[in-house]
C-alpha positions in Angstrom: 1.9 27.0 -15.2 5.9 26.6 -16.2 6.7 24.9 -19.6 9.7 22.6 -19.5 12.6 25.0 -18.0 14.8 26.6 -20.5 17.9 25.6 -19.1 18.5 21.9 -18.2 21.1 20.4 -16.2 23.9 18.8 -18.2 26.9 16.4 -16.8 24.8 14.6 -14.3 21.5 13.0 -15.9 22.6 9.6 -16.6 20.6 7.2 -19.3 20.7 3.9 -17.4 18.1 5.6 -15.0 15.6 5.7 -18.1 15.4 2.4 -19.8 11.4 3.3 -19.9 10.0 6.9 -21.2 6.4 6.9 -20.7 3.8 5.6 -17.8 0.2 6.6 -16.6 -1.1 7.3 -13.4 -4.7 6.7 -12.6 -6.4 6.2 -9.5 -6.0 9.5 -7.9 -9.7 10.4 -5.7 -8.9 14.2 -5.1 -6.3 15.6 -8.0 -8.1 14.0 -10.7 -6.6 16.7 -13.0 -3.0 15.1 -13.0 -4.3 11.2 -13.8 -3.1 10.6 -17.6 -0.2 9.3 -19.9 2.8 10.7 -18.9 6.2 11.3 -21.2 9.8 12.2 -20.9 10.6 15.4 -22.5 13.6 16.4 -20.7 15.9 16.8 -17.3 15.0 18.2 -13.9 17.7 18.2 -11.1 19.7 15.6 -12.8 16.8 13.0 -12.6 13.6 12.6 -15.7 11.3 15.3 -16.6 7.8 14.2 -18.0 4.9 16.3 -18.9 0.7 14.7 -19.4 0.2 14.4 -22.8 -3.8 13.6 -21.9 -4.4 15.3 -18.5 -7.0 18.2 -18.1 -4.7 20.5 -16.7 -1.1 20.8 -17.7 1.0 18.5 -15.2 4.4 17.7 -14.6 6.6 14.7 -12.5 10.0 15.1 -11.1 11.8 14.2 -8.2 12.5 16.4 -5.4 13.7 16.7 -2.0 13.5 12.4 -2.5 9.6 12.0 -3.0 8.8 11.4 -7.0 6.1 14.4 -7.1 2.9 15.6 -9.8 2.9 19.3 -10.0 1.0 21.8 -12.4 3.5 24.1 -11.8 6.8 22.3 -13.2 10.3 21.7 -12.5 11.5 22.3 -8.6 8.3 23.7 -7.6 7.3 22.6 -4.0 3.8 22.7 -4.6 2.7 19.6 -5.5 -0.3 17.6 -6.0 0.7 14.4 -5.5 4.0 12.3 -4.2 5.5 9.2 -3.8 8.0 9.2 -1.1 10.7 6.6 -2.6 14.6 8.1 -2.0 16.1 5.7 -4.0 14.0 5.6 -6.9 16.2 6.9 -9.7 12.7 7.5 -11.9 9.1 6.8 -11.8 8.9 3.3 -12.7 11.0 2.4 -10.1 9.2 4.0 -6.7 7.3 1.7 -4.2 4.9 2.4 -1.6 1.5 4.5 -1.6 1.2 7.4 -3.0 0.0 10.4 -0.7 -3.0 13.4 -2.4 -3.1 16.9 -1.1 -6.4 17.9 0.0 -8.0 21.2 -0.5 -6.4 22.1 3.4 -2.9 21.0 2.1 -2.9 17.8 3.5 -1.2 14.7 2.1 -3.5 11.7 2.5 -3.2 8.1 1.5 -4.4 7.2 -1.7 -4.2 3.6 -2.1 -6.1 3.6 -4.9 -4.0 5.2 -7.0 -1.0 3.5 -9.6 1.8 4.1 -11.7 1.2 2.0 -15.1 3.6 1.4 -17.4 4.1 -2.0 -19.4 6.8 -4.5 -20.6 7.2 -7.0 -23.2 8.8 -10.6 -22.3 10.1 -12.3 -25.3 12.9 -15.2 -26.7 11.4 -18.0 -24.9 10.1 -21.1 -27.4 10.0 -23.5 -24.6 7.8 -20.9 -22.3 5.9 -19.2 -25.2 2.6 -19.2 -23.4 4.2 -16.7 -20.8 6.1 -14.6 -23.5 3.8 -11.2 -24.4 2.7 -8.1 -22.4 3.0 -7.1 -18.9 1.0 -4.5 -17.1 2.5 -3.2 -14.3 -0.1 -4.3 -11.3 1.1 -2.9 -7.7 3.9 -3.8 -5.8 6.1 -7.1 -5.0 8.7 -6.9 -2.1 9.6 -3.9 -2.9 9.5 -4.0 -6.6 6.9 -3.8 -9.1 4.2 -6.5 -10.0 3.3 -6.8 -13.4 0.3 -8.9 -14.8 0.4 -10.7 -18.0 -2.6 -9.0 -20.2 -2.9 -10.9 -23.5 -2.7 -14.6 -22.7 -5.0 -17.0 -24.3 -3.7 -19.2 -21.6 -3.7 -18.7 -17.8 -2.6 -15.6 -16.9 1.6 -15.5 -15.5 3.3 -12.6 -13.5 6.1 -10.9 -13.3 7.5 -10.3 -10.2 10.5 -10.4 -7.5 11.6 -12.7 -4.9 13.7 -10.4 -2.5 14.6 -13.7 -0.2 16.2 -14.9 -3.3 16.8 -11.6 -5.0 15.5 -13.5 -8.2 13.1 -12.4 -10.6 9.8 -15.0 -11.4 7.8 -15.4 -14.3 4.7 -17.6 -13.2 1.4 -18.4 -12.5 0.8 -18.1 -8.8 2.1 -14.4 -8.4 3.6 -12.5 -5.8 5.6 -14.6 -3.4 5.3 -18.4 -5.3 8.5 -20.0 -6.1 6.3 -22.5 -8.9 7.5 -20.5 -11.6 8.4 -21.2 -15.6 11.2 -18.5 -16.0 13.7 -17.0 -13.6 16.6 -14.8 -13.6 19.0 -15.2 -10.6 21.5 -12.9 -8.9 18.9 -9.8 -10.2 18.4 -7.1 -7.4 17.6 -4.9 -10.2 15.1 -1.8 -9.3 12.8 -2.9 -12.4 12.9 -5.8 -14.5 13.9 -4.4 -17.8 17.2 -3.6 -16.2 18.0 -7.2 -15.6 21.4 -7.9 -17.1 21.9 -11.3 -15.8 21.0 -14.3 -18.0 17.3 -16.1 -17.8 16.4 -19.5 -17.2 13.7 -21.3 -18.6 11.8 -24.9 -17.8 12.0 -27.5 -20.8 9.6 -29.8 -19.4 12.6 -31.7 -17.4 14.4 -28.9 -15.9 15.5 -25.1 -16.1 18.0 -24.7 -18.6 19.7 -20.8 -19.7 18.2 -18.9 -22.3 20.0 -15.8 -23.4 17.9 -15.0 -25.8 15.1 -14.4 -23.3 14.6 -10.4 -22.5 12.6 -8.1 -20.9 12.2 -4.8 -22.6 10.0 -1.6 -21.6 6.7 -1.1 -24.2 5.9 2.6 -24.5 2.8 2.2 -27.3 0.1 0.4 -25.5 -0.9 2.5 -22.6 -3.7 3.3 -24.7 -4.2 -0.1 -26.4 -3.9 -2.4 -23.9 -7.0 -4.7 -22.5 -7.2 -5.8 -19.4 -7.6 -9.3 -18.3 -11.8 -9.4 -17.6 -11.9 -10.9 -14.1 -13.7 -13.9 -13.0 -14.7 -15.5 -9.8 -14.5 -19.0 -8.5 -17.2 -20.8 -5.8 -15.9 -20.1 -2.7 -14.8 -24.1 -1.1 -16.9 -26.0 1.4 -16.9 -24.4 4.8 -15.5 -25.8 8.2 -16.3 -24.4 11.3 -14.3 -22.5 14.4 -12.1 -25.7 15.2 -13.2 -27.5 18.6 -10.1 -27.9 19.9 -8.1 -24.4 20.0 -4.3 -24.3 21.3 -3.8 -23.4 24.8 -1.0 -21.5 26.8 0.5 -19.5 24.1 -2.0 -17.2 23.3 -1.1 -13.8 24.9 -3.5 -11.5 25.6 -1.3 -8.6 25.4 -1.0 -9.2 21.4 -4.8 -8.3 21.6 -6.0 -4.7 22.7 -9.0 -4.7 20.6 -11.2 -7.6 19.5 -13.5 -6.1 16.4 -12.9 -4.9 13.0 -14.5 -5.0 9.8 -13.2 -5.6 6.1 -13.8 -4.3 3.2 -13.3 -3.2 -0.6 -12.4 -6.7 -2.1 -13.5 -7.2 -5.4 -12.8 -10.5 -6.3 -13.2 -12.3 -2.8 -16.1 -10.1 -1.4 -18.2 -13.4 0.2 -15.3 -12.5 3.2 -16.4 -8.6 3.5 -17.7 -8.0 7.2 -17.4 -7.6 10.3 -15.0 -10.2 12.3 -14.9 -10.7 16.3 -12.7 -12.9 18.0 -13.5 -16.4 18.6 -10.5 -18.2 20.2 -6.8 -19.3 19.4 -5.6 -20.5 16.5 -1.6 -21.3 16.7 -1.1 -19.1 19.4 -3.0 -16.6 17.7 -6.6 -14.8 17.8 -9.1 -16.3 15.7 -11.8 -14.4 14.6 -14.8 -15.4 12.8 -17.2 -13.1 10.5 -20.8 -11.9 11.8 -21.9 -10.9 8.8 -20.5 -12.1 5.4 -22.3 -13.9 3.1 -20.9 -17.2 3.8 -18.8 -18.5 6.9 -15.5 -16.9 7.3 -12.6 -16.8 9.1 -9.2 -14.7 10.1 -6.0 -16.7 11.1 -2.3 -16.2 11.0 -0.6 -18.8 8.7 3.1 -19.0 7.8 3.9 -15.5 8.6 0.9 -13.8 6.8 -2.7 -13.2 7.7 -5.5 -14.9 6.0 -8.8 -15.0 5.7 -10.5 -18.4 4.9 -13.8 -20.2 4.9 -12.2 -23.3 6.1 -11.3 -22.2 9.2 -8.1 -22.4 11.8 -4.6 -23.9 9.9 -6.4 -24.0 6.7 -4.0 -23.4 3.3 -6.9 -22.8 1.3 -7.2 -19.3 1.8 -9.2 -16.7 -0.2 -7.2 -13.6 1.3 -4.1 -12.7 2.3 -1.7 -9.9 3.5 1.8 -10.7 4.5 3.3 -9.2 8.0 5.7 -11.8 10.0 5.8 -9.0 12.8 2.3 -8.2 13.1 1.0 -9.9 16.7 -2.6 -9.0 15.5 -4.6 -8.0 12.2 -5.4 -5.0 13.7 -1.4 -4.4 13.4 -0.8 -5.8 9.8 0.4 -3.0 7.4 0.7 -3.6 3.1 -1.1 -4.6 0.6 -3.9 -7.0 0.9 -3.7 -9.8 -2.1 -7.1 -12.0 -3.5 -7.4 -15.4 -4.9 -8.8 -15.4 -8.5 -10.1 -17.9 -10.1 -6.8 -19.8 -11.3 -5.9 -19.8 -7.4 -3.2 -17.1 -8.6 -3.1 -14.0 -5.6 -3.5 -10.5 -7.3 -3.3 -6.9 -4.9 -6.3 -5.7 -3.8 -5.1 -1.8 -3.3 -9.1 -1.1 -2.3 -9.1 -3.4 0.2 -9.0 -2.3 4.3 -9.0 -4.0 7.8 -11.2 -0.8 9.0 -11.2 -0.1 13.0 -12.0 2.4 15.9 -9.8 3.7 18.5 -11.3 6.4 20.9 -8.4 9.4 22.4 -9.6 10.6 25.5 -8.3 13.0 28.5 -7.5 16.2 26.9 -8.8 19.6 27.4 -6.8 21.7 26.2 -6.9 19.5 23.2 -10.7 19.0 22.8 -11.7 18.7 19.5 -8.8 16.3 18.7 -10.4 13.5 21.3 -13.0 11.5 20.2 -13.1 8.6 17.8 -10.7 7.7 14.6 -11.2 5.3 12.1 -8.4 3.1 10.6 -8.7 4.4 6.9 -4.4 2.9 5.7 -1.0 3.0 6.7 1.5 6.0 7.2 5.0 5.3 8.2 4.5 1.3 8.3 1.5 1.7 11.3 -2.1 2.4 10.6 -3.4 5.3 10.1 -6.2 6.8 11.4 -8.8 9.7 10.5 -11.2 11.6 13.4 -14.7 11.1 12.4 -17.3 13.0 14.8 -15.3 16.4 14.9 -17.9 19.2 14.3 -14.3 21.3 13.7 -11.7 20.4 11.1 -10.5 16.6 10.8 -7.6 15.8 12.7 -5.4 12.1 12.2 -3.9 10.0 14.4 -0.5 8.7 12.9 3.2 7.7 13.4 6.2 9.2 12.3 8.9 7.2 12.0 12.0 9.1 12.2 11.4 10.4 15.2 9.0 6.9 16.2 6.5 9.4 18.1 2.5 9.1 17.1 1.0 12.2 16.5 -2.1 13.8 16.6 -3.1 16.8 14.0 -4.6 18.3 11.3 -2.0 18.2 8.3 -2.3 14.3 8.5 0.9 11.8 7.3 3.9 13.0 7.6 3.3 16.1 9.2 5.2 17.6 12.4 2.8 20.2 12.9 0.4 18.9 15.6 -1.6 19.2 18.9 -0.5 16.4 20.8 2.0 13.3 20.6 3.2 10.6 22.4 7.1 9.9 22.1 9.4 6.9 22.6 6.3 4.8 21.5 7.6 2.5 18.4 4.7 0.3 19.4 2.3 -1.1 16.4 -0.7 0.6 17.1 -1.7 3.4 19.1 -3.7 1.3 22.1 -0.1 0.1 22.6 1.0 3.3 24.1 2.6 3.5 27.3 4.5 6.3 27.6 3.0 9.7 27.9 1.4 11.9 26.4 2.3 15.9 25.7 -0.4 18.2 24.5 -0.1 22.0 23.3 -1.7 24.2 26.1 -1.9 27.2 23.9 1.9 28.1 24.8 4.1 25.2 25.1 3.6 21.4 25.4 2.9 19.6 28.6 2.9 16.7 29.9 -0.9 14.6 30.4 -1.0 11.4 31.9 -4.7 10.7 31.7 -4.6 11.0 27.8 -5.9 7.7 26.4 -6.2 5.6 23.4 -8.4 2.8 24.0 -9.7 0.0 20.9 -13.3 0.4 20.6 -15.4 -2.4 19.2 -19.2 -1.0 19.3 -18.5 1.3 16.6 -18.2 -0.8 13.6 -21.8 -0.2 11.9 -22.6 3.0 14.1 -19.8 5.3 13.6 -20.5 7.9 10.9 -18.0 8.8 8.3 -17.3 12.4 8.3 -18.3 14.6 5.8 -15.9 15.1 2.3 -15.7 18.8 2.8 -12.9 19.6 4.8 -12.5 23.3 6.1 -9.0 25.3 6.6 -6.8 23.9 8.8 -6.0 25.8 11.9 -2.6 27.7 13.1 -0.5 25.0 14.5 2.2 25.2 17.0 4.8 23.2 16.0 6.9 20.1 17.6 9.3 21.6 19.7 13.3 21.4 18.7 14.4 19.6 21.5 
């Protein structure tokens, strides 16, 4: 392990990047080692340098090659544990999206599970002083971060952005909701104590300015911190699949497969199960659950998915995950938000819309056909992990600077592959229609009976493969042109 490098850069490390010094990550599944409390203790390649203070092994974040990164091994190293890809984060606090894990074959895979916590403190408001206090940060909120409130007698507020607005919210209902008590206009700040622009606040008659009103970063409760103890509501009364369903809009096309199953909620887990479609709902598949604990239903609703127990056009939803562009839930891609029991919506990073496709067609490629199950996003598509290989794992995923879907064993991100499909900047892979090209041991060629077909008998059958993963194979890469 490298300490801290002798010789920092100087001239180009510039403050207003760092307004916040210290964070913790948790969550990690496979480089447990590098989860603690992380703080500043110098520069690395003109951006923040923080060492663990707490972590088992020595660990280090930095930024590098545009991807905020965990290494053991220290400043400008390339062999990192962890990464966020985020190129315009100018530090930690700031980066959005999912962070990716290497594996013990040196592959980066999803880890939704996984955060960067820091807090902040809201304070100067007299007229909104049940919303003034503590903030953890939560997940993410069009493109910014979410932050909780963590010691309110009260109801519990958030902290959040509006990127339609390019406001920031103070409020009750969370992520999206435009019911707020505070705002602060004209703030496409990257994090919210680097809002410069003045606050607003509601008297009881209407929003008045406040300049007194400030968010600042908190660096001394990482440790100290509770948690707000979660709570669950009675799920409503229960409708059933609407008898009259909407005719001649629904298109068929939008719907390749017709089976998939949710899971990992931990508020909202009555709607955990396995969902088939049923009908149309607003020109839309409808698809009920088979197996939950009480009725339940999938719909789209004002540009975002839902999952209710009232049924078709119904507001009162327990879930949610919002994707105007996604024709199907099989092709919705973020973070899946919960109803709690003050009807506020909180992220869910555990929760899945897990599904089977089945590649077929290839011999040269053999042990990459067979089934793959849904298991996150890469690249804004799903992502998908083989799981009846008796060789090593390969995944099924998109790339999108090149908007080709691949197939190999270095998983997201990774040009180093078997077989992939180009010009196909479809939303899921049993979209494809234009060919695929597989490596024949020499080159890649061209195979027109390679297939990826939906498969909906799979759902309680398929096996999960096993956590040991074996060395990845040689790999011919992409070719050049």
């Amino acid at each position: 392990i490298s300490p801290v490098p002798s010789a920092l850069p100087t001239g180009c490390f510039e403050n207003k990047h760092l307004k916040a010094w210290r964070f913790r990550l948790q969550g990690a599944m496979i480089q447990t080692f590098a989860m603690g409390t992380y703080d500043l203790v110098g520069e690395c390649a003109c951006h923040g340098y923080f060492e663990c203070l707490d972590c088992t092994e020595a660990s280090f974040v930095y930024k590098l090659n545009g991807s905020w990164v965990v290494s053991s091994q220290g400043c400008e190293s390339e062999n990192m544990a962890v990464m966020i890809k985020d190129v315009d984060a100018l530090s930690p606090f700031e980066a959005i999206g999912i962070w990716l894990e290497r594996n013990d074959s040196a592959l980066f895979v999803n880890s939704s599970s996984m955060i960067l916590e820091y807090f902040v403190f809201l304070s100067g408001s007299d007229a909104q002083s049940s919303r003034m206090g503590f903030y953890k940060r939560i997940g993410d909120c069009d493109e910014r971060p979410y932050f909780q409130q963590i010691n309110s007698d009260d109801d519990i507020d958030y902290l959040y952005y509006n990127m339609d607005r390019s406001w920031w919210y103070v409020g009750s209902y969370g992520c999206g909701s435009t019911f707020v008590g505070l705002y602060s206009s004209i703030s496409d700040v990257a994090s919210p104590f680097s809002i410069t622009s003045s606050w607003f606040e509601w008297d009881g008659s209407s929003f008045v300015q406040n300049d007194d009103i400030l968010v600042s970063a908190s660096d001394n409760l990482l440790s100290l911190a509770p948690s707000p103890s979660p709570s669950i509501s009675p799920a409503p009364s229960i409708s059933p699949v609407p008898s009259a369903l909407p005719t001649g809009c629904f298109e068929n096309k939008h719907l390749k497969a017709w089976r998939f199953r949710l899971q990992g909620a931990m508020i909202q887990t009555f709607a955990m199960g396995t969902y088939d479609l049923v009908g149309e709902c607003a020109c839309h598949g409808y698809f009920e659950c088979l197996d939950c604990t009480e009725a339940s239903f999938v719909y789209k609703l004002n540009g975002s998915w839902v999952v209710s127990s009232q049924g078709c056009e119904s507001e009162n939803m327990a879930v949610m995950i919002k994707d105007v562009d996604a024709l199907s839930p099989f092709e919705a891609i973020g973070i899946w938000l919960e109803r709690n029991d003050s009807a506020l919506f909180v992220n869910s990073s555990s929760m899945i819309l897990e599904y089977f496709v089945f590649l077929s067609g290839s011999d040269a490629q053999s042990s990459r056909m067979g089934f793959y199950k849904r298991i996150g996003d890469c690249d804004e598509r799903p992502y998908f992990q083989q799981i009846n290989s008796d060789d090593d794992i390969d995944y099924l995923y998109y790339n999108m600077d090149r908007s080709w879907w691949y197939v190999g064993s270095y998983g997201c991100g990774s040009t180093f592959v078997g077989l992939y499909s180009s010009i196909s900047d479809v939303a899921s892979p049993f979209s494809i229609t234009s060919s695929w090209f597989e490596w024949d041991g020499s080159s890649f060629v061209q195979n027109d009976d390679i297939l990826v077909s939906a498969s909906d008998n799979l759902l309680s059958l398929a096996p999960s493969p096993s956590p040991s993963i074996s060395p990845a194979p040689s790999i011919s890469p992409v070719p050049s042109a």
